[in-house]
N, C-alpha and C positions, 0 to 999 in steps of 0.2 A: 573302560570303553564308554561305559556311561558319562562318566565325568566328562570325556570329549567331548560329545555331542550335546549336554548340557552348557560347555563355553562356547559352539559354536551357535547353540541355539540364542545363548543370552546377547553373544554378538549380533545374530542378525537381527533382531527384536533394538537393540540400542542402535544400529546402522537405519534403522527404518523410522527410529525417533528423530534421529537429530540430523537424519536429513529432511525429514521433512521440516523438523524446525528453521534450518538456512532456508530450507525453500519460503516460510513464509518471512523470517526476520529480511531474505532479499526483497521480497515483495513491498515490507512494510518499509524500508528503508527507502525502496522505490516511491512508494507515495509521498511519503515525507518530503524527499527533495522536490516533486512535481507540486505541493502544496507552497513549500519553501519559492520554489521560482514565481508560482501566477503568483503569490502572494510581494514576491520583489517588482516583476511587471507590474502588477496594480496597482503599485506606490505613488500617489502622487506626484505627480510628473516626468515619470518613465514613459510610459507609455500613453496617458492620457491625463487630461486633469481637469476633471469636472465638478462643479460647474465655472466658468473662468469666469473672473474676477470675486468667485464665493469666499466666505472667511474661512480659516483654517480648519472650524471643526464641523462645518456644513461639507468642505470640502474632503475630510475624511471620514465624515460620517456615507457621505455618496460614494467614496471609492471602497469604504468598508460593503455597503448592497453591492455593488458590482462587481467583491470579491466571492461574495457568498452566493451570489447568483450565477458567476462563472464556473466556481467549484461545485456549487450543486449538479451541474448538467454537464461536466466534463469529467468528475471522478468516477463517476460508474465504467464509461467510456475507457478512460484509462487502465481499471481494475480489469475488466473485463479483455484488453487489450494484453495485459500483463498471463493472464490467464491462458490468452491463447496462445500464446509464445512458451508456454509448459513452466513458467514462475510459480504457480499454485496452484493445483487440480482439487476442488470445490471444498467446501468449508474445511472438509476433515483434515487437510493438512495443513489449513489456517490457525487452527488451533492445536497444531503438533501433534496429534491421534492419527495412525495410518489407518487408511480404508479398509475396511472387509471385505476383501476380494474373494471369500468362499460366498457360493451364491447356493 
């Protein structure tokens, strides 16, 4: 009878790992493409291309700042967005460890 409750125990302890592991590998998988696309928009001359008539490496050094400046002020937003939609509830299942829910 022991031994039961021993496989059931060790199952729910591995269920609470690896799902919280999907929960963050979606989140991170999530970022990744939303990094992937502003980074395919801010490609020179997709969406903007600055400054016109600049030479090539003036003109991806300036779309490289406006990549880093975009992502700096829109990935928290995002993260944070992701979060609220139930993707990752706060660090502890970021890093695959379940929360301590005995208080």
């Amino acid at each position: 009878m022991i031994f039961i409750y021993y496989i059931f125990h060790i199952y729910n302890v591995l269920e609470k790992y690896t799902n919280n592991i999907y929960i963050s590998i979606k989140m991170h998988i999530f970022m990744f493409v939303f990094t992937a696309l502003l980074f395919f928009l801010l490609t020179p001359g997709i969406l903007l291309s600055l400054p016109p008539g600049g030479s090539k490496k003036v003109v991806a050094a300036v779309h490289a700042v406006v990549f880093a400046l975009v992502w700096t002020f829109t990935h928290k937003f995002v993260w944070e967005w992701g979060k609220s939609n139930g993707w990752i509830e706060g660090m502890g299942m970021a890093t695959g460890f379940p929360k301590n829910d005995k208080k």
